[in-house]
Structure formats: C-alpha cells, structure tokens
N, C-alpha and C positions, 0 to 999 in steps of 0.2 A: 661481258668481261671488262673488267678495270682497264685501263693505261694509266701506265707510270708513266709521268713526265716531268720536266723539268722546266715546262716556260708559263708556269700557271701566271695570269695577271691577278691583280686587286678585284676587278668585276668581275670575273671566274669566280675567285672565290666567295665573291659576297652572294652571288647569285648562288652557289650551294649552300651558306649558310642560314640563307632566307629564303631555302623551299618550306613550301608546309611541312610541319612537324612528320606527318605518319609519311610521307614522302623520302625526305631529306634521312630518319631512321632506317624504312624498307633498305633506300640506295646507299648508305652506310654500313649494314650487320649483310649484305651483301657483301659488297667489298673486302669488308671483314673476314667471312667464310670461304674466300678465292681465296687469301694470303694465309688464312693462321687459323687453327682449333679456337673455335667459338669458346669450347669448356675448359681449358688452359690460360694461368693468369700468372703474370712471373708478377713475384713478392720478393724488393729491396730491402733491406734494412739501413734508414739513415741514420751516423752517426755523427757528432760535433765532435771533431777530437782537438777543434782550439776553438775557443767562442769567447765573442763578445769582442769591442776595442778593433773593430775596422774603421780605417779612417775615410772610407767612401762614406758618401753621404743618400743613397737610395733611398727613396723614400719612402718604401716598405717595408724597410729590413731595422727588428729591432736591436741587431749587435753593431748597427755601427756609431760611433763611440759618442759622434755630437749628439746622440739624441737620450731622452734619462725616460729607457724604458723598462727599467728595473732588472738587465739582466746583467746576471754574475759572469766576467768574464774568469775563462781556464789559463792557464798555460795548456800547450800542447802535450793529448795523453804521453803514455807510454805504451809500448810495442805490446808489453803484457799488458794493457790494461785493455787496449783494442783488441786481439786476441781473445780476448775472456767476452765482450761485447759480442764478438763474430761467432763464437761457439754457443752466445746466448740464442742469435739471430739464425747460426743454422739449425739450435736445436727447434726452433718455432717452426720452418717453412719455408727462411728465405733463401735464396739461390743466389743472393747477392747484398754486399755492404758497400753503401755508398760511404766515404767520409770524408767529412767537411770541414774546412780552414775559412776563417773569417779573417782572409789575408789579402789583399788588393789583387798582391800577385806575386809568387811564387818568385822568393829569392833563393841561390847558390846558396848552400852553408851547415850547419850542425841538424836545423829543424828539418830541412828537405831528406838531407839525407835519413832521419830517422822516419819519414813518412813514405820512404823509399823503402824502407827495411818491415813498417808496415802491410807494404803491399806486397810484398814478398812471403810474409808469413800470411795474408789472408792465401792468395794463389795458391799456396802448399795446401791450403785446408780443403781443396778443390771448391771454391767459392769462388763468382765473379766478383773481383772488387774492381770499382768507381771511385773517384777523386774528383770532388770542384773546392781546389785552391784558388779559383783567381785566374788570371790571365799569365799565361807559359808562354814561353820561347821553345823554338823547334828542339831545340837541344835537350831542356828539360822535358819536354814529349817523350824523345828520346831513352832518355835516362826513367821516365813511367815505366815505355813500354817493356826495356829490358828486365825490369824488376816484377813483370809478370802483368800489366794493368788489362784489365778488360775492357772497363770505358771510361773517358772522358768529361764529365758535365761542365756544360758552362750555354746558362740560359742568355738568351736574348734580351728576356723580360717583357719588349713591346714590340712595335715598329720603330723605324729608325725613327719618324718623324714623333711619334710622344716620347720615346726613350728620353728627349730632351725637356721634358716637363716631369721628369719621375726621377733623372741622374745629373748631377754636373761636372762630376770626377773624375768622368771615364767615359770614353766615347764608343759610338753602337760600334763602328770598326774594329776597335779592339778585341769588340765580341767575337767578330767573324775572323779578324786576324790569327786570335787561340784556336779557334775550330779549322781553321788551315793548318797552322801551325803540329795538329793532332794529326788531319788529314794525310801526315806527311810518314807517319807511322804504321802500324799495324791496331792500334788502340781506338774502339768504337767513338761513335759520338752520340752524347745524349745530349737535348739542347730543345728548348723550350720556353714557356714564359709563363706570365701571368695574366690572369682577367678579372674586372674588379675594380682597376686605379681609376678611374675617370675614364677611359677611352672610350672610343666609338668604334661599331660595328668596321669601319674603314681602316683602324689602326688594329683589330684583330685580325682582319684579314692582310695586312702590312705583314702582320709577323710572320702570319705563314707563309705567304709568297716567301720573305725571306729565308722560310725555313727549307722548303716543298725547292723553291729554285736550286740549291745547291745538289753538288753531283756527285757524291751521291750524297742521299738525304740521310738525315741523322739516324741512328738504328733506334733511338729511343727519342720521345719527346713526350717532357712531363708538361700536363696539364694544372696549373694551378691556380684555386679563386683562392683572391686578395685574405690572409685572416690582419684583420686589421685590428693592429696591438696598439694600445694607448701609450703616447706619447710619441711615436712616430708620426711623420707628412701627412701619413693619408689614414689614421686614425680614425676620423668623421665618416669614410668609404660606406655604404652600404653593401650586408653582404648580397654577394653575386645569386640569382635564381637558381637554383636546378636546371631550367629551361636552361638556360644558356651555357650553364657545362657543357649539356648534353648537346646541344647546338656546336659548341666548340671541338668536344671532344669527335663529335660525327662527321664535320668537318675536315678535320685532321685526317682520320681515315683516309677520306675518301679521297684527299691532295696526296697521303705519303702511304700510300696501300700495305707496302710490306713495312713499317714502322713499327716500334712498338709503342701506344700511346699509354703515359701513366697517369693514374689519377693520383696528384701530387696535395700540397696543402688545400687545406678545404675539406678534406676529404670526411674530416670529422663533424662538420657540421650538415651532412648529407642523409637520409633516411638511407635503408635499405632497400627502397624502393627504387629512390633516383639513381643511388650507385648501380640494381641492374641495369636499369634505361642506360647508364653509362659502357657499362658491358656489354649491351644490346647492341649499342651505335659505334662500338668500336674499341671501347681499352679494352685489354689487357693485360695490367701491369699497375700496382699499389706500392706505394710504400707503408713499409709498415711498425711496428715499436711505440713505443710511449712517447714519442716526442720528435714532428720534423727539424731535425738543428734544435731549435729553442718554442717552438709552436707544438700545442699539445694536439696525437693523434689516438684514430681509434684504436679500443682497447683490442688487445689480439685475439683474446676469446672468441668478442663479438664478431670478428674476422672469419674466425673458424669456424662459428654458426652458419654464418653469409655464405661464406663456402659452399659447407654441404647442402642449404636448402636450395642453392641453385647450381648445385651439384657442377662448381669449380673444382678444378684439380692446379695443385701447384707445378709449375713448369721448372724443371729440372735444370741445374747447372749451365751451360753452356747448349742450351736447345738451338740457338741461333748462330753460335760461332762458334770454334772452338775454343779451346785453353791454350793461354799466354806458358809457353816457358819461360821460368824464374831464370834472371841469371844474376849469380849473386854477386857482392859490390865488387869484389877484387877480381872478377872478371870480366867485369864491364868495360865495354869499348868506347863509351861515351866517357867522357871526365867533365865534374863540372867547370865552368867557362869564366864566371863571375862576372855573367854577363848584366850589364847595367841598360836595358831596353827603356827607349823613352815611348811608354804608354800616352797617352793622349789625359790630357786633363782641360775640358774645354773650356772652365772658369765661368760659364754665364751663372747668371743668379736665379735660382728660382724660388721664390717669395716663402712658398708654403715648407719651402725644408731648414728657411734661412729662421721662419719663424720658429716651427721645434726647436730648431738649434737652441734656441735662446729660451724655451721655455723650461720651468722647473727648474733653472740651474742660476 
C-alpha cells in the first residue's frame, strides 16, 4: 500500500525518479489503482479569455509583452462569449473550464468583477470552472470562492532554486503565498509546472518536494513539456523525451498518491503511444480544445479515438469534490478591498530574457 506523506526530501525523490523504467511504471500504475479508476480520465477545457500584454517577463511564456512572439493580444471576453466557449466544451466531454488572464495579478475593479460573474454563470451550468489570474489576495480567494470556483491554478513552474533563471518579476514565494492564500477557502488547488527549460533531474525533483510537501497537497497537478515558441528565452530548448514525461508524470503519482496529475502542454506533440505509458504511470487528467491559452493542442477527435481504443471513460463533474454554491454579487459577504499587495519583484537580470527582450523589436 502507498503512504501519503508530507516530508518527502530532494533524494527521495530522485531515487524514484531514476528507478529502472519497467520498475518505477509497475510501482506507479500501482499506486495509481489504490487511489483512482485506472479507465477514468477527467477532460479540462482551457480557455484565454484575456491574452497577450503580460508584463512579467517568464521565459516560456509567449504573451508577455517584452517579447515579439507574434501573438495577438484580447481585451477580456465577455460573460456571453465564455459561456458559448463552456457550452462548446461541455458539449465535447469536458467536466471542466479552466480560464485564463495574462494578468500579473488580480486587481479589485470592473474586469474581476466581471470574471466573477463568469464563474458564476460556468458553476450554474454544473461545470467545474478553474481560474489562473495571477497571484490573489486572501480576499479575492474569497470573493472566487463565493461566486462558485472549483479550483484554483497557479503553477510553480520549477524549483525555487531555477525559478531564478527562468523569472525576475516575481518571486517563487509568491507562488506559494496565492496557494495559501486559496488554502484559506473552500476552492481546490491545481498547481504544477514545467519540464524542458534547462533544468536538471535535481530541480525536478525541487518542484515536487515543493509540491508533495504541502498539506494538503494540490488536488491537481498539471504536468507540462516546455512547447518552445520562437521568440521567447528558451526558444533554442530541445523538445522534452517521452521517457521523461513518463518519468515525471510516474513520479508524481507515486509523491501525491490521491492527486490528480494532468498531462498539460506538450501533450500535442506526444504519440498515442506514449500518452498510454502516461496513463499507465499515472495521469488522469488532459486538457483538451484547439489551443492551451495560445499553444496549439490535440485535435478533439483524435481524443476520442484514444479514448475508445484504450477504452477511457470521461470522469464526471465534480467526481472528486463536490459543487461550489453560487452566491450572487449583491449577496456577497466579501466586498472588494482595493487592496494594493506588494508582490515581490526581485529585479536580478537574466541574460537570455534581457536578450529577447531586445530582439525583433
């Protein structure tokens, strides 16, 4: 039987990561079968409903603003136009709409409150909807969860110690500070990162100690290899193996047993072969739709194919938690604050994002 725990170290984990393959798989689709239906696979839908013109400077991300990597920024949809998005998404299979703000972090004012009135009309549709705006104040958690929110995202992206060779804008505490901040609610937490940037086997396993340590651990945690868009920092990245999803993904498992792990970007550039082996060792949990945020994914057909010949079933609404009651704005207990948090901006320089910045423009 598995143990859940909470004091994994860095060698803990590396030492599972780099069992032999038909080992480290066995002791993962194990694990797997203690906590969750092996043939159950919950299907997100992501959507951008403000894109492009963030002024962090990640080094992966091609919406934020210093970098010219061809994408069109939005204003923020509208209520109907998300809406008609979520009714596309539940007619396909998903059980849930993530959406997405290319916003630092979540200010008081006209746009919140209308991404508020979002989440309220997905929750009515009996859909879990997800929100990664950026880093929140307990308050604005708050004012999420009353308005119906299921869960939370707000990834990590690495270890603290490379965080600092990928970000300068925003520091890894901040990460963990929103995911308290959420903690202090009734509103899941999904929260994960990336593999792919440059790191090492040490700073993968950084992230999940970071992840695995917390108490409790995230209900979701998306899995993502690096799609590296031109014109952004890490541009040059070679894409990530299969081997090493499937290393991460099995990993995960076997640190956060009852989790739900997602196979997040990347996912389109993966056989249907390697995405079983991903299933095998442990997700889950896909997103799915024509497009992560701004990163093109697989088409949904070919989804449905995968499905059946490995005879997945899609996991139902709220299989894991229940449903948020909605409560609507004029009865809200929370009022916004217009609160002015001073998030962290740690100003060092890092060469390869300083260079983007300046290229093509």
């Amino acid at each position: 039987m598995s143990i859940k725990k909470h004091d994994w170290t860095k060698e803990e984990i590396i030492a599972i990561y780099t069992k032999p393959m038909m080992d480290l798989l066995f002791e993962a689709a194990t694990v797997h079968r203690e906590h969750h239906d092996p043939n159950v696979v919950q299907v997100s839908t992501l959507l951008s409903i403000k894109t492009g013109g963030c002024s962090e400077d990640c080094g992966y991300c091609p919406q934020a603003a210093r970098y010219n990597t061809g994408i069109e920024g939005n204003d923020l949809m509208s209520v109907s136009q998300v809406k008609a998005q979520a009714l596309r998404a539940k007619s396909s299979g998903s059980s849930r709409v993530c959406m997405g703000a290319a916003w630092r972090n979540v200010k008081d004012g006209e746009e919140f409150d209308q991404v508020l009135e979002m989440v309220r009309t997905i929750n009515k549709m009996d859909m879990e909807v997800c929100c990664t705006l950026g880093m929140i104040t307990e308050n604005q958690a708050q004012r999420l969860a009353e308005a119906g929110l299921y869960a939370y995202n707000h990834n990590i992206d690495t270890s603290e110690e490379y965080y600092k060779e990928v970000i300068s804008t925003r520091g890894f505490e901040d990460r963990l500070q929103t995911i308290e901040n959420v903690r202090k609610t009734n509103v899941t937490v999904c929260s994960g990162g990336i593999i792919g940037m440059g790191e090492s086997i040490e700073d993968r396993a950084g992230m999940l100690v970071a992840l695995a340590t917390l108490n409790p651990q995230p209900e979701s945690v998306p899995i993502n290899a690096l799609v590296a868009v031109e014109g952004t920092p890490l541009e040059e990245q070679k894409q990530v193996e299969i081997w090493e999803m499937i290393r991460m993904v099995a990993t995960t498992r076997i640190v956060m047993p009852e989790t739900q792990v997602r196979l997040s970007a990347g996912r389109i550039n993966m056989s249907r072969e390697g995405q079983a082996m991903c299933f095998l060792a442990g997700a889950n949990s896909i997103f799915a739709g024509d497009k992560l945020l701004t990163t093109p994914n697989n088409d949904a057909n070919d989804d449905i194919k995968m499905f059946e010949m490995l005879g997945l079933k899609n996991q139902k609404p709220f299989a894991k938690a229940s449903q948020r009651e909605t409560v609507e704005a004029e009865d809200s207990k929370f009022v916004p604050l217009g609160e002015k948090p001073k998030w962290s901006r740690p100003g060092h320089t890092i060469e390869r994002n300083l260079e983007a910045s300046t290229k093509g423009k």
